[in-house]
Structures are given as C-alpha cells and as structure tokens.
C-alpha positions in Angstrom: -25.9 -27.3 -11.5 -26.7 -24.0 -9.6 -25.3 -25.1 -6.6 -22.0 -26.2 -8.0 -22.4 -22.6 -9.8 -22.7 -21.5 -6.3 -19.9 -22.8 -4.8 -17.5 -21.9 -7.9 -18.7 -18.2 -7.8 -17.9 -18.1 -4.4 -14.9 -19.9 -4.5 -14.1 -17.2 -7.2 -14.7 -14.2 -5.0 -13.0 -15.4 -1.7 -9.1 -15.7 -4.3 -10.2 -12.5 -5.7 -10.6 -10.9 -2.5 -6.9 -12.8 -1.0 -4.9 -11.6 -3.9 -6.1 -7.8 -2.8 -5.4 -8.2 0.3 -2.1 -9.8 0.1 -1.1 -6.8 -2.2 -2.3 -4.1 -0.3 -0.4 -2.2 2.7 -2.1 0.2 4.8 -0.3 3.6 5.0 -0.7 6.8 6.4 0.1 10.1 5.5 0.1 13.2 7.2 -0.2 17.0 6.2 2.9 19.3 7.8 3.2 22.8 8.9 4.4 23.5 5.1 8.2 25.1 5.4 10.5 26.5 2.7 11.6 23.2 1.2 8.8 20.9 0.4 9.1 18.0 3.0 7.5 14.5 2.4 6.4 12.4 5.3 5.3 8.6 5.2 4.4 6.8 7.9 4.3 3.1 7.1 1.9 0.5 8.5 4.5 -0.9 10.8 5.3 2.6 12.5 8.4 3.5 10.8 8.4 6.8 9.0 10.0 8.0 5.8 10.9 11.6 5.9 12.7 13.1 2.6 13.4 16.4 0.6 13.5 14.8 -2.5 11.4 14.2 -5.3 10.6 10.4 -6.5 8.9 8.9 -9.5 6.4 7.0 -9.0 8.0 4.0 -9.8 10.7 4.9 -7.4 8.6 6.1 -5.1 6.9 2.4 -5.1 9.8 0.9 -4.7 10.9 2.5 -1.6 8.0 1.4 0.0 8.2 -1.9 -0.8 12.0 -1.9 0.3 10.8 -0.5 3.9 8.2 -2.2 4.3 10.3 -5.9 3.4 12.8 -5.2 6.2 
C-alpha cells in the first residue's frame, strides 16, 4: 500500500506540475526613459515586442498576449 501511495502521489505532482507549465509563458518587461505620454512596452518570449499608448483591462490586456503569442 505505501508504495502504490508512492507512485500515485507522484504521478499527482508530475500533471500538476505539466498543467503549469503548459499555461505559463515567459515574458519580459522593461522600464523606459519615462516621456510625456505613458508608453507600455512588452517584449514576448518569442522576441516580438508590443509597444502601445493605450490603456488595457486586464482582461484585455490578457488577451493580447495570448493573440501574439498564438501567431
């Protein structure tokens, strides 16, 4: 019994630690020189960069990542 305990515990961690990783995306963000109009700058794990003026929700926000980052 503890060794099928064992095995199920670990077979418990190794999915829990695959669905983090498969949901995460590695990102980042650098500080400007700050200017008159509040710039935002992301730099995406694939080297493309989103520069933009505006200001996003979050759930917007989130979802323009996840649009770059698809194509």
């Amino acid at each position: 019994m503890t060794t099928f305990d064992y095995y199920r515990q670990r077979s418990k961690r190794k999915a829990a630690a695959q669905r983090r990783a498969a949901g995460l995306v590695k990102v980042k963000i650098e500080a400007a020189p700050m200017q008159a109009q509040s710039v935002l700058t992301l730099t995406l794990a694939n080297g493309r960069r989103i520069e933009s003026a505006w200001s996003f929700s979050d759930a917007d926000f989130a979802r323009l990542i996840r649009i770059a980052e698809a194509v």
